[in-house]
C-alpha positions as a Python dict, from the first residue, in 0.01 Angstrom:
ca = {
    (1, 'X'): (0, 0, 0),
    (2, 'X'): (166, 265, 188),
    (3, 'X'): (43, 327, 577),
    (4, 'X'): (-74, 621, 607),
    (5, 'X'): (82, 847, 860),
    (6, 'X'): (-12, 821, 1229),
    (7, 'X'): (9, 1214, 1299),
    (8, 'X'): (-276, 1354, 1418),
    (9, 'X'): (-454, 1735, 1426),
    (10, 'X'): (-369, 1949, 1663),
    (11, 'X'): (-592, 1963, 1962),
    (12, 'X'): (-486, 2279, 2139),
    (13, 'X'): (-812, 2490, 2115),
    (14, 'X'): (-1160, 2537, 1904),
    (15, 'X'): (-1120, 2458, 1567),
    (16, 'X'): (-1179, 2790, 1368),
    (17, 'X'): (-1389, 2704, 1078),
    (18, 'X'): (-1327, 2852, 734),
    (19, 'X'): (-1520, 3033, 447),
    (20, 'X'): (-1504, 2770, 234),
    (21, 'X'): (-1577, 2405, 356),
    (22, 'X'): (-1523, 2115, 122),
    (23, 'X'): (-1833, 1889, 62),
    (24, 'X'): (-1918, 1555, 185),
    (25, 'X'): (-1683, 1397, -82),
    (26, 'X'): (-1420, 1545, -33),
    (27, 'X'): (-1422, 1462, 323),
    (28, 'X'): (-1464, 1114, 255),
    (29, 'X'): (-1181, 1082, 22),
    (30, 'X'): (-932, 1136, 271),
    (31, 'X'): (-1053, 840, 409),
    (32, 'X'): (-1076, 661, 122),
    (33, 'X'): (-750, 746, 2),
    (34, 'X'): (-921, 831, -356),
    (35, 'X'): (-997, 1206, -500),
    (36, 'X'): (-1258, 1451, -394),
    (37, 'X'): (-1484, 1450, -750),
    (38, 'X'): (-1579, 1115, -930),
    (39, 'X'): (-1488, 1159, -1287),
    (40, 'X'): (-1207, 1383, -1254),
    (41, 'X'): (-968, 1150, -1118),
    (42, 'X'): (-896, 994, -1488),
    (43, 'X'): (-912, 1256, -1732),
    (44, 'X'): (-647, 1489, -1446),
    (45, 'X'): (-429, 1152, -1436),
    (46, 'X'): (-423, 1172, -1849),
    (47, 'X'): (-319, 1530, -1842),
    (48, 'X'): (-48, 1521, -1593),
    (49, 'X'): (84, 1209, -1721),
    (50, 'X'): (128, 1347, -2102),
    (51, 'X'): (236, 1714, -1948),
    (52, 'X'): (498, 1598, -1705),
    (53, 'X'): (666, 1314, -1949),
    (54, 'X'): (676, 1687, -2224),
    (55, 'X'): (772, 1879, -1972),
    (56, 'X'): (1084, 1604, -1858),
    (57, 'X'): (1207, 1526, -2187),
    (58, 'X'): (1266, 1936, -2237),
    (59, 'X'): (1355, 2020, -1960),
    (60, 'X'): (1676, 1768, -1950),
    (61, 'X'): (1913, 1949, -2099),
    (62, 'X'): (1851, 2222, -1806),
    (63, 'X'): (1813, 1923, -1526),
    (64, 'X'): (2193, 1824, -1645),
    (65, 'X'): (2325, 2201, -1639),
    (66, 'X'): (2208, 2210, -1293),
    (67, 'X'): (2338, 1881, -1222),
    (68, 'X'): (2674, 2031, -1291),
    (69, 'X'): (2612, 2352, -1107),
    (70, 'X'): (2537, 2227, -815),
    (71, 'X'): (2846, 1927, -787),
    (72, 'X'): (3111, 2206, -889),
    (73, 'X'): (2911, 2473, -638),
    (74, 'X'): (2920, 2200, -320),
    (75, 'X'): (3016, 1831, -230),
    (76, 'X'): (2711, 1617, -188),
    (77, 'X'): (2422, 1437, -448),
    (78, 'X'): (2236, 1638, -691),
    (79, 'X'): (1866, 1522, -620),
    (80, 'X'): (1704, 1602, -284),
    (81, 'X'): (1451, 1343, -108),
    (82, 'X'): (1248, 1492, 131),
    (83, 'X'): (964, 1330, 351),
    (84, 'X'): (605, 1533, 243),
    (85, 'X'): (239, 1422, 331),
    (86, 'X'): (37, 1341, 18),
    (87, 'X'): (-342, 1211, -44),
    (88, 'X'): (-565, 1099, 251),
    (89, 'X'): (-230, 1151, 463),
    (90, 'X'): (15, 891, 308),
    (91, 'X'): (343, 958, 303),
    (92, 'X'): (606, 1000, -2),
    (93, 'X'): (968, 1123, -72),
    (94, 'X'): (952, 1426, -312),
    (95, 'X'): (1230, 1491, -512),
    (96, 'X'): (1369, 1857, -556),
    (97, 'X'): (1749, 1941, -703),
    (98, 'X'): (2001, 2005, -389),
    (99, 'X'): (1957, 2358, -268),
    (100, 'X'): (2174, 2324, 44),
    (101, 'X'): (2480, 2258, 178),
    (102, 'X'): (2428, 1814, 216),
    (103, 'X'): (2301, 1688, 529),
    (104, 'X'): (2207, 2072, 641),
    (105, 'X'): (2012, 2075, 980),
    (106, 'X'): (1563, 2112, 953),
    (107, 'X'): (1584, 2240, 1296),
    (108, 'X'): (1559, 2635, 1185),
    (109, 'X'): (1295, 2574, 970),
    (110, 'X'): (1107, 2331, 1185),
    (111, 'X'): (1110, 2642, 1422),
    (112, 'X'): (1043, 2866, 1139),
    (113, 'X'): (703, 2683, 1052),
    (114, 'X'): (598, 2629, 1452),
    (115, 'X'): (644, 3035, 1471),
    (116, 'X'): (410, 3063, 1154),
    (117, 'X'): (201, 2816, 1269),
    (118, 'X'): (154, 2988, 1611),
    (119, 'X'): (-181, 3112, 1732),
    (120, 'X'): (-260, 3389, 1962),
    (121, 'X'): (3, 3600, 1790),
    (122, 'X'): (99, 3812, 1446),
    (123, 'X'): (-23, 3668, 1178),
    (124, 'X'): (281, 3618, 939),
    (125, 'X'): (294, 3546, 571),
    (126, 'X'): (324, 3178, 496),
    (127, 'X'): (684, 3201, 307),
    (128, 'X'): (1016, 2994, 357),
    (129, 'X'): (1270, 3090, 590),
    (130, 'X'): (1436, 3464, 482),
    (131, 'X'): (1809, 3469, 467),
    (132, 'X'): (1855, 3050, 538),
    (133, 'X'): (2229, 3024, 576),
    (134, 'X'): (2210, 2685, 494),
    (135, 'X'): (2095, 2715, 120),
    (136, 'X'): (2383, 2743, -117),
    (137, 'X'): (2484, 2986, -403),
    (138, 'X'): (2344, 2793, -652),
    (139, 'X'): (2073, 2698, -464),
    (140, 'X'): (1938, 3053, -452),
    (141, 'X'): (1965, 3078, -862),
    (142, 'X'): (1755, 2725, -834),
    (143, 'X'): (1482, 2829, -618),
    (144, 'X'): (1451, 3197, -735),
    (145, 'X'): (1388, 3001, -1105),
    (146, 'X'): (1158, 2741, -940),
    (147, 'X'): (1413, 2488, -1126),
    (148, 'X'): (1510, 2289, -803),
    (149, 'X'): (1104, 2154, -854),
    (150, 'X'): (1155, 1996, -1217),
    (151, 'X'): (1233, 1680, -1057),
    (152, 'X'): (910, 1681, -923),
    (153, 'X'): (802, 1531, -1261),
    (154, 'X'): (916, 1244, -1138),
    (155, 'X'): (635, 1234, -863),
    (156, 'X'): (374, 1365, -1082),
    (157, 'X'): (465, 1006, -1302),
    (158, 'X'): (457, 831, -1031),
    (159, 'X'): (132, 905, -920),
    (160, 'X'): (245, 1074, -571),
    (161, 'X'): (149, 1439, -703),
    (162, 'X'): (-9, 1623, -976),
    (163, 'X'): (89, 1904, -1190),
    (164, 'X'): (-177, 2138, -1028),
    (165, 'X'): (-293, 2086, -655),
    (166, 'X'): (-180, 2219, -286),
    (167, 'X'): (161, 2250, -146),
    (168, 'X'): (301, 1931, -22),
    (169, 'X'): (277, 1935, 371),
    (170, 'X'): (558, 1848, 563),
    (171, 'X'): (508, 1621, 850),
    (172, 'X'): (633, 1870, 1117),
    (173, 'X'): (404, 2099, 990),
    (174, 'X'): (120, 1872, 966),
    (175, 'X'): (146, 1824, 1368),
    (176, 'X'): (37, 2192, 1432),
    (177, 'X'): (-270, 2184, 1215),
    (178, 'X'): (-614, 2218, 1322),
    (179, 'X'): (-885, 1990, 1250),
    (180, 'X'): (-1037, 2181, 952),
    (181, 'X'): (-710, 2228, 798),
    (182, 'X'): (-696, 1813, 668),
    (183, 'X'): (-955, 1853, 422),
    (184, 'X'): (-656, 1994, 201),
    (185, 'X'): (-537, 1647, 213),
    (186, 'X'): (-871, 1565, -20),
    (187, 'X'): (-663, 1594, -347),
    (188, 'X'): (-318, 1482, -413),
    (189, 'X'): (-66, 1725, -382),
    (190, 'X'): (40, 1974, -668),
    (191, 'X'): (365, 2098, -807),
    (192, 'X'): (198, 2414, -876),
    (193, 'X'): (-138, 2520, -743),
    (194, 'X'): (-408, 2853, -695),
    (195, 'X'): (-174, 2963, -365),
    (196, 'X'): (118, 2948, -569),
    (197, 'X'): (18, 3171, -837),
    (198, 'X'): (-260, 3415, -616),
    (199, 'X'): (-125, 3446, -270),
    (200, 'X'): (248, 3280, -269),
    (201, 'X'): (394, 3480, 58),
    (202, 'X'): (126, 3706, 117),
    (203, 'X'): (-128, 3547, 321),
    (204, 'X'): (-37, 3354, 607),
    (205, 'X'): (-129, 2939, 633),
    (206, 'X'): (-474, 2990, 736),
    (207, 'X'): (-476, 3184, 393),
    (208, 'X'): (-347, 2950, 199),
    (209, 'X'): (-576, 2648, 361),
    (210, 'X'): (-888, 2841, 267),
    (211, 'X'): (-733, 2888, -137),
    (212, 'X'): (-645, 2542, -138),
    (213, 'X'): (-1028, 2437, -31),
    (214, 'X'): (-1134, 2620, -293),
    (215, 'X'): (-934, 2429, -560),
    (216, 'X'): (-1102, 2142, -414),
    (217, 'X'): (-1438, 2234, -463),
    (218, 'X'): (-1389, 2412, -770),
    (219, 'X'): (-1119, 2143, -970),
    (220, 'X'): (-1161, 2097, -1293),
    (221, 'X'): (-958, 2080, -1603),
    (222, 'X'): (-1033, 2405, -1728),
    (223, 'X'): (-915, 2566, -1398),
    (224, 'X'): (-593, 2304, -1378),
    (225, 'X'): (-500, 2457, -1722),
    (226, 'X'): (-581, 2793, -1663),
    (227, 'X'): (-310, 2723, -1299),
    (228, 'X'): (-46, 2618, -1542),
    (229, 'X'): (-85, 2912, -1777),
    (230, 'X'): (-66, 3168, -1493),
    (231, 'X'): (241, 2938, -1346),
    (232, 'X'): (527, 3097, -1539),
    (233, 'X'): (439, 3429, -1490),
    (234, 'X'): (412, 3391, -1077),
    (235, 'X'): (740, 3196, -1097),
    (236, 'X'): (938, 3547, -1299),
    (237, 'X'): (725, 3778, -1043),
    (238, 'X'): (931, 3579, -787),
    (239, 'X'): (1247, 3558, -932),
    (240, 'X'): (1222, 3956, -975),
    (241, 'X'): (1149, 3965, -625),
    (242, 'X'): (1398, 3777, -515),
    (243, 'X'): (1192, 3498, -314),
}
């Protein structure tokens, strides 16, 4: 079994508490290491397992035309391995096709997520970095589509994520949370999710927290698939807006 990670909440200040508290369950399952809602568990593994080996087998013939894209656009491997938090705080590399320029420095956006983290201040929209210099030509086309996550099947197989569930944290950010925001970690993490197709860059992190408790104590199959329907739609609303 993995360890989990040894980061812990942020201390600096009262804990604000949120609208929307998870139950006693879902608490306990990040200590467990298990999901917030008996009985879900296996009928949401069933889905995603069926959905994402679909969704891989089409989506191949795209995968490879990236592939090629991105090795004639810049030197440097196609797939992307990045360090996220998952369930009850274990750790996992997600997969994503290359967006930038190989071995490109997290520094700006490890400052990027402090400064949207920061409290005291504006509240800004949680959102990635505007203008990154470090993401290539064909890794704006990728992200625009939301193609660079198709490899995120992968995960969803492996049992790491799930089609629907909150963003994957990564462990910078996760070192400027507060106490309250952990109970995300209730559920495994989701390639799409309700912040991704109801508040994606317009509310800021505290926002997105409070959306992504209520997808824990509201998760069901019924709202999973009615996530995935809305999913293509927020993904063209994006791409039109150039995010």
């Amino acid at each position: 079994m993995t360890e989990p990670l040894t980061v812990s909440p942020a201390r600096t200040g009262a804990a604000v508490a949120p609208p929307i508290h998870p139950d006693a369950r879902a608490r306990g399952a990040i200590r467990r290491g298990d999901d917030a809602r008996p009985g879900c568990p296996r009928a949401h593994r069933a889905l995603d397992v069926v959905l994402a080996a679909v969704l891989l087998v089409l989506a191949a013939p795209l995968l490879a035309a990236a592939a090629i894209a991105i090795r004639l656009d810049s030197p440097g491997p196609v797939i992307f391995r990045q360090a996220r938090v998952g369930l009850a705080r274990r750790p996992f590399g997600m997969l994503k096709l290359r967006t930038m320029a190989a071995g490109a420095d997290s520094g700006p956006h490890e400052a990027h997520v402090r400064r949207l983290l920061r409290r005291g201040g504006p509240r800004r929209a949680w959102a990635p970095l505007p203008a990154d210099p470090r993401v290539t030509r064909v890794g704006r086309l990728l992200r625009r589509s939301a193609i660079d996550e198709l490899p995120q099947l992968v995960n969803v197989l492996r049992g790491e994520m799930r089609l629907v569930g909150p963003r994957p944290a990564l462990p910078y950010e996760v070192e400027g949370w507060q106490d309250w925001h952990f109970a995300r970690l209730a559920v495994p993490p989701g390639i799409t999710g309700l912040w991704q197709v109801s508040g994606w860059s317009r509310v800021d992190f505290d926002g997105m927290v409070r959306q992504d408790l209520d997808y824990v104590a509201r998760r069901s199959l019924a709202l999973d698939l009615a996530i995935l329907a809305r999913t293509p739609v927020a993904v063209l609303h994006r791409a039109r807006r150039g995010a």
